[in-house]
N, C-alpha and C positions, 0 to 999 in steps of 0.2 A: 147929498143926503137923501132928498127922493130917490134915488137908483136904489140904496140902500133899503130904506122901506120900502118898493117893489120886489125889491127882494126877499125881503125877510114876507112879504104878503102868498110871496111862491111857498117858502118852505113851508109857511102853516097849512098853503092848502095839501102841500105835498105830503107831511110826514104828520100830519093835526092824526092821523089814526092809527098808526103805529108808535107814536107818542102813547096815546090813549091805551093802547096795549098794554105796553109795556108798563105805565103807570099802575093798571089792572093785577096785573100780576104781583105788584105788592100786596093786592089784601087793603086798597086802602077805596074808600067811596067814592064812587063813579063823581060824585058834586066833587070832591078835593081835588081829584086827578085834572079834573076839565079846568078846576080854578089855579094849579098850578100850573097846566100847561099856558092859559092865558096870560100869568106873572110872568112866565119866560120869552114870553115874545112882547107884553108892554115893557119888558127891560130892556128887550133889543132896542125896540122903537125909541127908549127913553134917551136909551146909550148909544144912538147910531153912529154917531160923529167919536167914540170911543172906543167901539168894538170892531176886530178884525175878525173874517171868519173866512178864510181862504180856503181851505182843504177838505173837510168833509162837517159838511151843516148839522147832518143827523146826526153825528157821532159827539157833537156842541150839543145840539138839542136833547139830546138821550141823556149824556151826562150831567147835565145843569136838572131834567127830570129826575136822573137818579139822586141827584145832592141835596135837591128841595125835599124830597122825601123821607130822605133819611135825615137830613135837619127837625122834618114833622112825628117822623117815629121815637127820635131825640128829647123832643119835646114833651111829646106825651105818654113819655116813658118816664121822666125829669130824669135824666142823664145829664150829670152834668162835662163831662168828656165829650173833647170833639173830634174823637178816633172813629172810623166807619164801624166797631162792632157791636153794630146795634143787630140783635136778632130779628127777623123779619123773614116772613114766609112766600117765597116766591113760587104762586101757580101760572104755567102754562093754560091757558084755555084753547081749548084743541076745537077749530071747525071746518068742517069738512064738509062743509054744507058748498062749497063751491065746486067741489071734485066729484061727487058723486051725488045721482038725482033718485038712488031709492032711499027711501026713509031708513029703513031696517037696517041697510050694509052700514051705510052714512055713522049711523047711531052706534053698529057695532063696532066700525071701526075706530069712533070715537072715544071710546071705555074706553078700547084696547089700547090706546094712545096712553090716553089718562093713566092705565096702570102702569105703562112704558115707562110716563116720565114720574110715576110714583116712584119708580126704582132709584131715584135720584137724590142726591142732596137740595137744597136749595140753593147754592151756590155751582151747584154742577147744571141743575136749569136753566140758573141766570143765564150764564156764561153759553149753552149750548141755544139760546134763546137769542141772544145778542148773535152767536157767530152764524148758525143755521138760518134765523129765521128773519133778523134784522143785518144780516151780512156785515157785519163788523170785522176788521181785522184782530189779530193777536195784539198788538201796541194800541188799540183805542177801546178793545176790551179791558185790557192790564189796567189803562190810564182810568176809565168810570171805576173800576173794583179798586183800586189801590194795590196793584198784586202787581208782579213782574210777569212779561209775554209770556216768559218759562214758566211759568207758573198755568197761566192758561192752557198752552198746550197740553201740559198736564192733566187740567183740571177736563179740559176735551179728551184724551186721551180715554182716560178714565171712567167717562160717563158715557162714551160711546161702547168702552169693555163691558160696563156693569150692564146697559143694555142688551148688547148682544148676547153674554152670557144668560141674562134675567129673560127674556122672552126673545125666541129665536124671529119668530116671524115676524114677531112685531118689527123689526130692527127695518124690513125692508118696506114695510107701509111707511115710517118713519122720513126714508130717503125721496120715497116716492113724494110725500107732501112738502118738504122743504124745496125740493126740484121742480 
């Protein structure tokens, strides 16, 4: 059981900020996000002699992130269904403050971003946010959304066209920050 909470001590310091990201991107307070990500790992600790997590940690973590939130959006919606379509507005926050050291480009090309993934749905964000940015596969994007791989690829598919067609140049600053 110690191995176990040494381990689970790796993953928060490893993924505690793409956690935080991602929680971000809902639209929900910086206090809720950091207090849910804290519930998800005194659960592990609670549950360690219960929990199996063999395959990919972050992709457990991301999703147990995304189901607390949308249980909170649920809530304070009074929804009383416990189907995922709860409306909820997912922004990317675009920085680029690590890639580039003038102020001006940095800033520009940060609009330019921001309008990029303005062209988007929120559900085509999510999903290009999970596979680009947080490298998730098709089957553990599909499993967090409730949707089938096909369905993702699609949803990829699609949000990569409407980019390209919607701002040409953007498309290739795009590839260059995920890379």
């Amino acid at each position: 059981m110690k191995q176990k909470i040494s381990e689970f001590d790796k993953w928060y310091e490893q993924y505690v900020d793409e956690l935080f990201s991602y929680g971000m991107a809902f639209g929900i307070e910086k206090e809720y996000v950091l207090d849910v990500i804290h519930d998800i790992f005194l659960h592990l600790y609670e549950s360690a002699d219960k929990i199996e997590i063999t395959d990919n940690p972050k992709f457990y973590l991301l999703r147990s992130l995304k189901n607390r939130i949308i249980s909170f959006k649920q809530k304070s919606s009074n929804l009383l269904s416990l189907d995922d379509n709860v409306d909820y507005d997912f922004q990317i926050k675009v920085d680029a403050l690590a890639l580039m050291e003038d102020e001006e480009e940095r800033l520009a090309y940060e609009e330019q971003l921001e309008s990029l993934f303005g062209l988007l749905t929120n559900k085509q964000r999510e999903v290009v946010y999970l596979h680009f940015m947080q490298e998730l596969g098709y089957q553990e994007i599909a499993e967090i959304l409730h949707i089938t791989p096909k369905s993702v690829r699609k949803i990829i598919y699609r949000a990569l066209e409407r980019m390209q067609d919607g701002v040409a140049p953007l498309w290739l600053v795009f590839i260059f920050l995920v890379e």
